[in-house]
C-alpha positions, 0 to 999 in steps of 0.5 A, spaced: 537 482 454 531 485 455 531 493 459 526 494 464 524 501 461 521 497 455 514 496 456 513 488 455 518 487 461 514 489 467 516 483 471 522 486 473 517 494 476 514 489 480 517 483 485 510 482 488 503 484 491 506 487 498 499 487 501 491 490 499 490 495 503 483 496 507 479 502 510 476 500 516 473 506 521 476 502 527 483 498 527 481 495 534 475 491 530 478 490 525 484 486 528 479 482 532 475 480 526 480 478 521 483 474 529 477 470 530 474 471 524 479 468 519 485 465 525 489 472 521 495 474 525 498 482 527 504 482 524 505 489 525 501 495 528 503 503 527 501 509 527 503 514 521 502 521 523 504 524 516 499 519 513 495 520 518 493 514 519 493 507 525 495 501 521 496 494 522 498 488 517 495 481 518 498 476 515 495 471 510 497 465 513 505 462 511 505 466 504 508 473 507 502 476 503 499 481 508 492 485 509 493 492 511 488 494 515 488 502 514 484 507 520 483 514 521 486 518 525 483 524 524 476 526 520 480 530 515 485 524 513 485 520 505 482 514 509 477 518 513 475 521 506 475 514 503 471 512 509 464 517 507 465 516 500 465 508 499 465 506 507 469 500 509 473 496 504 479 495 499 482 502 498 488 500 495 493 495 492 501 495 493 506 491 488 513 490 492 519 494 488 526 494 489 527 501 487 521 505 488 524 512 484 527 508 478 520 505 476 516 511 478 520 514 472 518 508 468 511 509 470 512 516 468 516 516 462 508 511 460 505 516 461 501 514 469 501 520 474 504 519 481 501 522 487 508 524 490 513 528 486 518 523 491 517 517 495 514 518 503 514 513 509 510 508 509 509 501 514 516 500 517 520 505 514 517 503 506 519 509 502 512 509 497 509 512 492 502 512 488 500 511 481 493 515 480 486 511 480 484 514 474 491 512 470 490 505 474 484 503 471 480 506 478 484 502 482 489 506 488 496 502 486 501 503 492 509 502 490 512 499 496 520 499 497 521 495 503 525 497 508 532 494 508 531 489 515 524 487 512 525 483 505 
């Protein structure tokens, strides 16, 4: 039996893409436009002070895949600097984990660098991490932990 800390067995890191996360300056717009323009639905819609951002995942038709639509709460914040740097688009990608420690340690032990010493909250109460874009090939990776009544 293979152990998921060896490097040819990543199926067992990542269950799946949890969402593609997208800056956008104004969350409302962009609610409407993925509504209207794509027939996409709000499944969810928060406010996360500690990422400072307001935040809504639209779901993909009858997949479960989702986009998260990612706004600015304050000039100051990560999106808020995304946004001046690159302007509207995808900022990150997340994979799904169940465990979100342990394959943060694997991920280390590889050599990657994570952005958090420890998990943060994420979208309804998610514990997340982030693997650095200059160790993922220039891509922002989310690790995501579902909340238990979530998955």
């Amino acid at each position: 039996m293979s152990s998921p800390d060896l490097p040819d067995d990543v199926r067992h890191l990542f269950t799946a893409i949890d969402h593609v996360g997208i800056a956008v300056p104004d969350l409302d717009e962009a609610m409407a436009f993925y509504r209207d323009a794509y027939g996409m639905q709000v499944l969810h819609e928060e406010v996360n002070e500690e990422q400072g951002v307001r935040e809504a995942m639209v779901g993909v038709g009858d997949s479960g895949s989702c986009i998260q639509l990612l706004a600015p709460l304050t000039p100051e914040s990560t999106i808020a600097k995304f946004l001046d740097r690159n302007g509207q688009g995808i900022q990150q990608l997340a994979f799904r984990v169940d465990d979100v420690e342990h394959v943060a340690d694997v991920l280390r032990e590889r050599g990657l660098r994570l952005l958090y010493d420890a998990p943060k909250r994420g979208t309804s109460d998610s514990r997340v991490n982030f693997i650095h874009p200059k160790d993922a090939g220039g891509v922002l990776v989310e690790l995501v932990e579902p909340a238990a009544a979530t998955h």
